[in-house]
LUMSE-327506 format. One record per residue: residue number from 1; residue in one letter; z negated, x negated, y negated of N, C-alpha, C, O in turn. Coordinates in pm, whole numbers, plus 50000, padded with zeros to 5 digits. Atoms other than C-alpha are relative to their C-alpha. Layout:
% residues N
(NUM,"A",(Z,X,Y),(Z,X,Y),(Z,X,Y),(Z,X,Y))
...
END
This chain:
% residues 186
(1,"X",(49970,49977,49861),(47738,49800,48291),(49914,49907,50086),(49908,49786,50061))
(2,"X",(50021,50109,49913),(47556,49662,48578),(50055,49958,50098),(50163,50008,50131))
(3,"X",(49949,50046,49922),(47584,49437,48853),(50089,50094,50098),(50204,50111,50139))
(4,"X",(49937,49846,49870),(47635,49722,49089),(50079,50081,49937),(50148,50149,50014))
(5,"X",(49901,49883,50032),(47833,49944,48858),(50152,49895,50029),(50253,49933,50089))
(6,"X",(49877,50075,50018),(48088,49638,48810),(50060,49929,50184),(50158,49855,50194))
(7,"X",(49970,50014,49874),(48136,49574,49180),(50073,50121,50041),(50195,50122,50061))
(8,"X",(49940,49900,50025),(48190,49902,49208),(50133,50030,49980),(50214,50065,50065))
(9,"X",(49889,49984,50073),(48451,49934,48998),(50096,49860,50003),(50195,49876,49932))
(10,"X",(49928,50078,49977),(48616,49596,49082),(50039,49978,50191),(50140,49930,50242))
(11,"X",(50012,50014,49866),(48545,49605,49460),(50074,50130,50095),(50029,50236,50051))
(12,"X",(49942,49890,49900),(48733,49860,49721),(49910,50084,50069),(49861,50022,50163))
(13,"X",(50064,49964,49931),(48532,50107,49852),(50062,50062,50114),(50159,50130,50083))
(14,"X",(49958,49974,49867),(48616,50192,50193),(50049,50172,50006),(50164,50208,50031))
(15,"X",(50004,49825,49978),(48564,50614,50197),(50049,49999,49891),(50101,50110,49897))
(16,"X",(49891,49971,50110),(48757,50593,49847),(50160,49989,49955),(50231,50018,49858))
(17,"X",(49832,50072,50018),(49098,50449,49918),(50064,50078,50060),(49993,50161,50117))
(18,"X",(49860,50017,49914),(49439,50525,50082),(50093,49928,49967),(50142,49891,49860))
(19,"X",(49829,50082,49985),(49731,50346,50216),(50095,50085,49927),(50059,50196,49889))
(20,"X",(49910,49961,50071),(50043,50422,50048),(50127,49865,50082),(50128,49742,50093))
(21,"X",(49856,50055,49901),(50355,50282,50247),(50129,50041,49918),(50159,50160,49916))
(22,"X",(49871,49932,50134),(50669,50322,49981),(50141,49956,50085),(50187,49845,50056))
(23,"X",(49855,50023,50002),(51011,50319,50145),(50038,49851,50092),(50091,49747,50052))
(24,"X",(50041,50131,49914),(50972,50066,50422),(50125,50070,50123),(50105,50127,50230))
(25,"X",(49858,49920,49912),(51326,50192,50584),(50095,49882,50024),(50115,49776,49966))
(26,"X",(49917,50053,49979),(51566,50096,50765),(50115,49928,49970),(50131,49823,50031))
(27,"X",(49936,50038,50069),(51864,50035,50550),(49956,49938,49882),(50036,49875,49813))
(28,"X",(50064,50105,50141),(51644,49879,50260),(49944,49867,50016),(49947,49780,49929))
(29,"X",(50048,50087,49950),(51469,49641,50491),(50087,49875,50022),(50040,49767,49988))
(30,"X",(49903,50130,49996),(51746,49391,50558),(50064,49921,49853),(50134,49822,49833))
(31,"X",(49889,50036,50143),(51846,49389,50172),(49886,49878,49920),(49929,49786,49850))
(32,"X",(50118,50011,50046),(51471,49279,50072),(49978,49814,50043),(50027,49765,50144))
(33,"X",(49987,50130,50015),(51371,48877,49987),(49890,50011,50139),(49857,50120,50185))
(34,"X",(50083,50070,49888),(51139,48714,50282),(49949,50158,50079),(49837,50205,50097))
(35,"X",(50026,49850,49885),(51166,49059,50502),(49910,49982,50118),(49846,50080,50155))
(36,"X",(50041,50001,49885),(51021,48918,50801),(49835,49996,49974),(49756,50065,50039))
(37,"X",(50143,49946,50030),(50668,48859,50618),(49919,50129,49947),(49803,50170,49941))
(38,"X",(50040,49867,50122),(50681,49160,50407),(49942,50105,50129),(49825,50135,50150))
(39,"X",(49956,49876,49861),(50767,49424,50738),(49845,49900,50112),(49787,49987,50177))
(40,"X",(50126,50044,49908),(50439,49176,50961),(49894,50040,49879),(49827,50142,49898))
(41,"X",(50117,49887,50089),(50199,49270,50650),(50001,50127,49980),(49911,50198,49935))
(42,"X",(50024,49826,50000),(50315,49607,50675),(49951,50052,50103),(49890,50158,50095))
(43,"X",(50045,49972,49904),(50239,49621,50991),(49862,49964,50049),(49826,50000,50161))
(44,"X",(50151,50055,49946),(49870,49459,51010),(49947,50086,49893),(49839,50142,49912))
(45,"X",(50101,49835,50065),(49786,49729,50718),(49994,50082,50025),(49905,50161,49995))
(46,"X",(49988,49832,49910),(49908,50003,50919),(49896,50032,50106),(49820,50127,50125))
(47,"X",(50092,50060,49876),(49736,49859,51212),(49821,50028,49964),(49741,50091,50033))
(48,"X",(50101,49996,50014),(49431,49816,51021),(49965,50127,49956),(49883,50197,50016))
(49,"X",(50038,49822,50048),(49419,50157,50822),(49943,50071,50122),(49835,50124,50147))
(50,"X",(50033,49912,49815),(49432,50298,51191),(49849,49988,50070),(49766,50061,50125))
(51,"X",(50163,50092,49958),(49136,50067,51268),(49892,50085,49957),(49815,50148,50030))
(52,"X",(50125,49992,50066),(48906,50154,50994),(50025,50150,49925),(49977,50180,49816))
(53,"X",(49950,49885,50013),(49068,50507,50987),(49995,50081,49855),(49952,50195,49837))
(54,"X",(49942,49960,50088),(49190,50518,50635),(50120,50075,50001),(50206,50050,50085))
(55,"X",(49931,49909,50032),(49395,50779,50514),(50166,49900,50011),(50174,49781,49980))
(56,"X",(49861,50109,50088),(49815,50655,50488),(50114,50104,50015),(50138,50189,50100))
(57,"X",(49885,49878,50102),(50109,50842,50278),(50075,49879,50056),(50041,49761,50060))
(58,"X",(49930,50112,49993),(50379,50677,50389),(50192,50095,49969),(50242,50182,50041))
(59,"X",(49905,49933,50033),(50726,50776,50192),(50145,49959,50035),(50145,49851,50093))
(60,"X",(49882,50048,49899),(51105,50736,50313),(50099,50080,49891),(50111,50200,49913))
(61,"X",(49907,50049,50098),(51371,50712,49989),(50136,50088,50082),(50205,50021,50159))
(62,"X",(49868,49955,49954),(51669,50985,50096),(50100,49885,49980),(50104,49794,49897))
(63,"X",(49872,50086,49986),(52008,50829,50235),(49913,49820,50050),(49978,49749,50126))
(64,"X",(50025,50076,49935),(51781,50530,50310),(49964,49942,50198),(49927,49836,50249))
(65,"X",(50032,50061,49862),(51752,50553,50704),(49804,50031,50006),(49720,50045,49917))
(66,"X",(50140,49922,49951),(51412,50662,50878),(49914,49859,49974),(49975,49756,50004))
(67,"X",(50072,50073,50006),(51112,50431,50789),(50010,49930,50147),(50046,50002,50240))
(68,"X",(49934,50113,49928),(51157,50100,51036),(49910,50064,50173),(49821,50148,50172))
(69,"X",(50057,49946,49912),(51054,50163,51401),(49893,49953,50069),(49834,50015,50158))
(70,"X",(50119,50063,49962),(50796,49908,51454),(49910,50026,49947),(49800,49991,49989))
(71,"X",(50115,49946,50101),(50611,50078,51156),(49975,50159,50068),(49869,50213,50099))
(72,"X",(50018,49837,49924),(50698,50448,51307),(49893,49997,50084),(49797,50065,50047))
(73,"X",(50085,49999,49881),(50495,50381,51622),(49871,49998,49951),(49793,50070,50014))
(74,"X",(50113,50033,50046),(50210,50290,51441),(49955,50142,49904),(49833,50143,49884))
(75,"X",(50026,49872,50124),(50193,50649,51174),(49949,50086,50085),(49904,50178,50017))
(76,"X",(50025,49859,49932),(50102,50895,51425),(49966,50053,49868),(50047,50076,49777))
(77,"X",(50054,49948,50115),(49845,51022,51174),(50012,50008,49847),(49932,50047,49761))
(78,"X",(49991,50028,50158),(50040,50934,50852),(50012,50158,49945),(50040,50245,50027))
(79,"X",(49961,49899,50113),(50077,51215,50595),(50160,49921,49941),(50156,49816,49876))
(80,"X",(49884,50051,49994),(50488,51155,50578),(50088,50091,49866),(50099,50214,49874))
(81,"X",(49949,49972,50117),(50680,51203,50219),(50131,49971,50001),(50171,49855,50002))
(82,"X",(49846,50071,50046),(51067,51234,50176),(49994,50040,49823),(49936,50118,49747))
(83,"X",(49979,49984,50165),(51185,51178,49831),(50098,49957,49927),(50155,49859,49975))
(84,"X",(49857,50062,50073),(51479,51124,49557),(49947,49954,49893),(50028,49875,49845))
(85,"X",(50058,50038,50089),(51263,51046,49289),(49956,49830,50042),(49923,49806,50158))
(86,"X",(50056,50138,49999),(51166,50642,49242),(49848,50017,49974),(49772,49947,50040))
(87,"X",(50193,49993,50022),(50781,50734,49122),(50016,50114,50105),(50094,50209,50115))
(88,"X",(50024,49914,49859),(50652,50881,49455),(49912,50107,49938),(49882,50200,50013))
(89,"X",(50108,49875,50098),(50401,51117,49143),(50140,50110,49952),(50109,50211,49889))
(90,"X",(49908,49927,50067),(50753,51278,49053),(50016,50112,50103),(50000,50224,50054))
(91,"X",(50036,49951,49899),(50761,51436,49389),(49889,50087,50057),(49782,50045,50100))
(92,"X",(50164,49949,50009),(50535,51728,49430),(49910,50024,50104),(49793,50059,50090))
(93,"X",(50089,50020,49908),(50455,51701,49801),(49930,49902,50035),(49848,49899,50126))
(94,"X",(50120,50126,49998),(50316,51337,49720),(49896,50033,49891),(49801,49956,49891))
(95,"X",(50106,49972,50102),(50104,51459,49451),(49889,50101,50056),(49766,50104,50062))
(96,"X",(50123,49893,49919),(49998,51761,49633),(49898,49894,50113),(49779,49918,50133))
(97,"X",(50056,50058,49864),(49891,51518,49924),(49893,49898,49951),(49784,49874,50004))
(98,"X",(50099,50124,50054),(49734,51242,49721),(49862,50101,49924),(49751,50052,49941))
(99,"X",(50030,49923,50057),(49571,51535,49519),(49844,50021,50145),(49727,49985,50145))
(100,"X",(50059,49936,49913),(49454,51706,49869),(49866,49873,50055),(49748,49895,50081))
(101,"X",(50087,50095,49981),(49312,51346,49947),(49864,49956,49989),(49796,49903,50077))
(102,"X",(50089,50026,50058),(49047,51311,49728),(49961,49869,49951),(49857,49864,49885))
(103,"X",(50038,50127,50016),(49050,50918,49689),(50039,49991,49864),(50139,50037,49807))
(104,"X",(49933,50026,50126),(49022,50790,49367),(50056,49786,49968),(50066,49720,49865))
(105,"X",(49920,50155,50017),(49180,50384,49473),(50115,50008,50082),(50093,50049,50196))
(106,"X",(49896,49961,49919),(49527,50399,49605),(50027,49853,50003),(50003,49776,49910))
(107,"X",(49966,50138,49972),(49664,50064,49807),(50160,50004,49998),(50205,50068,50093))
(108,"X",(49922,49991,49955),(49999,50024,49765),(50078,49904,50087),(50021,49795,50095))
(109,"X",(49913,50117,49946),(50265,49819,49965),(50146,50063,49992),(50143,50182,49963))
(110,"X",(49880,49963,49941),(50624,49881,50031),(50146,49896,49904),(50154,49781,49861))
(111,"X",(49861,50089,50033),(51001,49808,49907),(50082,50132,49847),(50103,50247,49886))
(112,"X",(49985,50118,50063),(51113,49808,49625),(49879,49960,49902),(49818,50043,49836))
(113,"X",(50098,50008,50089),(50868,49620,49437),(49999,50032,49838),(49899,50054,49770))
(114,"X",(49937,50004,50160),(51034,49647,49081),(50010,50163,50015),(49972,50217,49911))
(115,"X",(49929,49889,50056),(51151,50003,49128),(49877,50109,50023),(49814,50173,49938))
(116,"X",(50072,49869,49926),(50945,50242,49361),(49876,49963,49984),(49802,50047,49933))
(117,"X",(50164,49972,50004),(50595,50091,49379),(49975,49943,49863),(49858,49938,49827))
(118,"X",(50096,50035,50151),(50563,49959,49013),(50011,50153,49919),(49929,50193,49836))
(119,"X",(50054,49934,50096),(50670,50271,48892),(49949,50084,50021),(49975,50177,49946))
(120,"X",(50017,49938,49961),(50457,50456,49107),(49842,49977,49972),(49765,50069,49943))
(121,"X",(50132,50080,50059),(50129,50218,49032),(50015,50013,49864),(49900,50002,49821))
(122,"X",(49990,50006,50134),(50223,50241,48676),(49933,50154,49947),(49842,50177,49868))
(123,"X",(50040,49846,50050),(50196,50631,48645),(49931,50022,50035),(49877,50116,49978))
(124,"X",(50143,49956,49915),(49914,50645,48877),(49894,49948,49928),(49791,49995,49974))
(125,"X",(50057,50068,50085),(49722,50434,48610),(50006,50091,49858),(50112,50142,49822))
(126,"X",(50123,50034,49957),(49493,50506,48443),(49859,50103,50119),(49738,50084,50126))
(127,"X",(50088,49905,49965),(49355,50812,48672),(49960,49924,50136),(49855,49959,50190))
(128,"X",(50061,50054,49866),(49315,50602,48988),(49999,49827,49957),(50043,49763,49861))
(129,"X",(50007,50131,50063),(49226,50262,49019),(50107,49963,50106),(50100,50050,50192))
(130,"X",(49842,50066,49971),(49572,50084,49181),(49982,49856,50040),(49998,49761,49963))
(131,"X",(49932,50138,49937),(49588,49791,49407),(50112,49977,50115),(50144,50028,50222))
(132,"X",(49839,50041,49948),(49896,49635,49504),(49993,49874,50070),(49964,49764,50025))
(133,"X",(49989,50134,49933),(49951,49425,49829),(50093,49900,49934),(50167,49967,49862))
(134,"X",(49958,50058,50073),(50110,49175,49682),(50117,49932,50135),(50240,49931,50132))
(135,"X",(49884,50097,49879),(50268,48969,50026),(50021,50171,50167),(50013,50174,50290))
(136,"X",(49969,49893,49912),(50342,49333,50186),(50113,50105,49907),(50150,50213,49951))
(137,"X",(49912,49939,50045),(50591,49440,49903),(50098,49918,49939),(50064,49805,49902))
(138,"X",(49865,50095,50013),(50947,49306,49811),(50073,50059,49906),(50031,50150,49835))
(139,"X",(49846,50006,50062),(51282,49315,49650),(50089,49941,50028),(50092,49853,50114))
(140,"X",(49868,50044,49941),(51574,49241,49683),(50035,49860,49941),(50102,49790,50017))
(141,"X",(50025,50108,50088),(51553,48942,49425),(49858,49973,49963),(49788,50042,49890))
(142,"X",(50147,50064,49995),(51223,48709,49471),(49958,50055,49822),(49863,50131,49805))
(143,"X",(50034,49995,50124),(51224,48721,49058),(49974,50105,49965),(49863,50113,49911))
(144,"X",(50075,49853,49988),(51210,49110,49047),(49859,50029,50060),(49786,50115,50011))
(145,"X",(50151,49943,49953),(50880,49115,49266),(49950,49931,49896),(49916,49999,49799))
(146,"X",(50072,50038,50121),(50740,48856,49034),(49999,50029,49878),(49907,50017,49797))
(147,"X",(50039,49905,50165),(50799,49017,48734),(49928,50132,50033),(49835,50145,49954))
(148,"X",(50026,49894,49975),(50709,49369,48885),(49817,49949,50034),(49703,49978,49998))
(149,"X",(50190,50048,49978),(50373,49224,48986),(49933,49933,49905),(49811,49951,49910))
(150,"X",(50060,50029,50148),(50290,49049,48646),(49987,50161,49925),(49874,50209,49918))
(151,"X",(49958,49850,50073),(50417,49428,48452),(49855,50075,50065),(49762,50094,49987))
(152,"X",(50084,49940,49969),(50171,49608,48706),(49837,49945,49979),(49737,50016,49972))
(153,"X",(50112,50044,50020),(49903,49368,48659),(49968,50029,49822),(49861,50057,49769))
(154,"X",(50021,50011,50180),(49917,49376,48270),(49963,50129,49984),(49888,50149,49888))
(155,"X",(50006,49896,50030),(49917,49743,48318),(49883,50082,50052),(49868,50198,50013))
(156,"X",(50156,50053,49985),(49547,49708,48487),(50048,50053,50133),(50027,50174,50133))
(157,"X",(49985,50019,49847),(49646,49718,48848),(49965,49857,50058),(49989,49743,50017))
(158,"X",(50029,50129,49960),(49509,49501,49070),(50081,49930,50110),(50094,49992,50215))
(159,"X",(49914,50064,49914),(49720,49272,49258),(49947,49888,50127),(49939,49768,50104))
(160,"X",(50032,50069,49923),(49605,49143,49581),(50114,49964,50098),(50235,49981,50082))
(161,"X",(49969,50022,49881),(49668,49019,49932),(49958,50093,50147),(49854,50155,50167))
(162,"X",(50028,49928,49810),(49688,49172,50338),(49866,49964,50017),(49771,50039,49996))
(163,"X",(50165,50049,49969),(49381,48964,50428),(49919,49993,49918),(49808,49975,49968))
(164,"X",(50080,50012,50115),(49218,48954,50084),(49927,50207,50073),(49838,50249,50147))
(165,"X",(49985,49854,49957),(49229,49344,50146),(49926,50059,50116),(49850,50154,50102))
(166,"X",(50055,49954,49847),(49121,49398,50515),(49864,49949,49976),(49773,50029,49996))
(167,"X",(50122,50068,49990),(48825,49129,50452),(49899,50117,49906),(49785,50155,49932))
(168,"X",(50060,49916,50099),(48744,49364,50155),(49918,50119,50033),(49800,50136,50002))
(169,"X",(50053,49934,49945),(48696,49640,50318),(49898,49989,50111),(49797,50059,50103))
(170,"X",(50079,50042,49907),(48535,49489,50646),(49855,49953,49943),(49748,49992,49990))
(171,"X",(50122,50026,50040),(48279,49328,50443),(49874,49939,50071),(49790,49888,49998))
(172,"X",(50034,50091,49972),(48096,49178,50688),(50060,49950,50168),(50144,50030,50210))
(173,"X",(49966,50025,49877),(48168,49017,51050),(49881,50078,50121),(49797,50164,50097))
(174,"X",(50040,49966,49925),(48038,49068,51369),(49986,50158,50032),(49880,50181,50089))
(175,"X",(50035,49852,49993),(48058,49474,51390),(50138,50011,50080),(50231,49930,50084))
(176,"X",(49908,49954,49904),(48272,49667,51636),(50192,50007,49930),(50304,49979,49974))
(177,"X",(49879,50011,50136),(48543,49703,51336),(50073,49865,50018),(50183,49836,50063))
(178,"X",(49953,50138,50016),(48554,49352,51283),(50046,49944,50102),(50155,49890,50084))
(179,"X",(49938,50029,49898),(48596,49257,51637),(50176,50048,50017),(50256,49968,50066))
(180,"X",(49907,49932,49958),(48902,49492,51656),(50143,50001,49880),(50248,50065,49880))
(181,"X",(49913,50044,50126),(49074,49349,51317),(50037,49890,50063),(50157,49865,50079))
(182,"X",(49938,50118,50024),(49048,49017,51412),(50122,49961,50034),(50179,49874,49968))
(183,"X",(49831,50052,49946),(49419,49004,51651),(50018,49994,49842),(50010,49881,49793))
(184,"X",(49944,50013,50093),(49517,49094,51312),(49996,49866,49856),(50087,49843,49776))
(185,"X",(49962,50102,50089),(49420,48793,51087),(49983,49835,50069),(49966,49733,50002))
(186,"X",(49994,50105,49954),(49417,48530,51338),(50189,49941,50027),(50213,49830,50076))
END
């Protein structure tokens, strides 16, 4: 492999990704460990997707209450998934949609980290490549995300960060883009 294939294949390409928003609702949000950072990184990826006008699936867990309303405002353009299934691939209008997509790196974030997005990164592995915000998804018990984020990593998902993520894509400074990120990581 070369330099360039392995960048490639370790690096995010911009026109290859989508957001993925898992269950970021109302009634789940208050149950979830350090909520107040989780729900502000959900909101500076939403923000940014919008920015750098990536694609975003964003799904909403029946009986859980409507995805949160500081995130609503921000979806105009989401592609919006209800579902009873915990893997959002069990569900066949998220498959059709991810399908219709064409991306082959899916980002995820959301709530719960142990249940809905590991086992949603898990099955999505190995046909896409799978990175997982890491300080934009939760549980309800700190020790559940950290195990759920070791499990997905072992299972070759990559586990990042909000700003690891945005920088990734941005790639370099000074461009009209970058100007219009920065509120977001200052």
């Amino acid at each position: 492999m070369t330099a360039e294939q392995h960048n490639r294949k370790n690096l995010i390409a911009r026109e290859d990704c989508a957001l993925v928003i898992i269950d970021v609702q109302e009634k789940l949000v208050p149950a979830v460990s350090d909520k107040e950072k989780v729900v502000e990184n959900v909101l500076r990826l939403i923000k940014f997707a919008n920015i750098m006008k990536l694609p975003i699936v964003v799904t909403e867990q029946e009986k859980l209450g409507n995805t949160i309303p500081e995130a609503n405002k921000e979806l105009e353009y989401a592609h919006r998934i209800n579902k009873i299934h915990f893997n959002c691939f069990f569900n066949d209008d998220f498959s059709d949609c991810i399908n219709r997509l064409g991306k082959n790196t899916l980002i995820l974030a959301g709530l719960e980290a142990h249940i809905c997005v590991a086992q949603t990164a898990i099955f999505a592995l190995p046909r896409f490549n799978v990175h997982i915000i890491s300080d934009a998804a939760s549980s309800r018990a700190r020790e559940n995300h950290a195990v759920s984020m070791e499990r997905m990593r072992q299972c070759g998902a990559v586990v990042s960060s909000t700003e690891m993520f945005m920088y990734e894509l941005l790639q370099k400074a000074g461009t009209d883009e970058f100007k219009a990120v920065l509120p977001l990581v200052k």
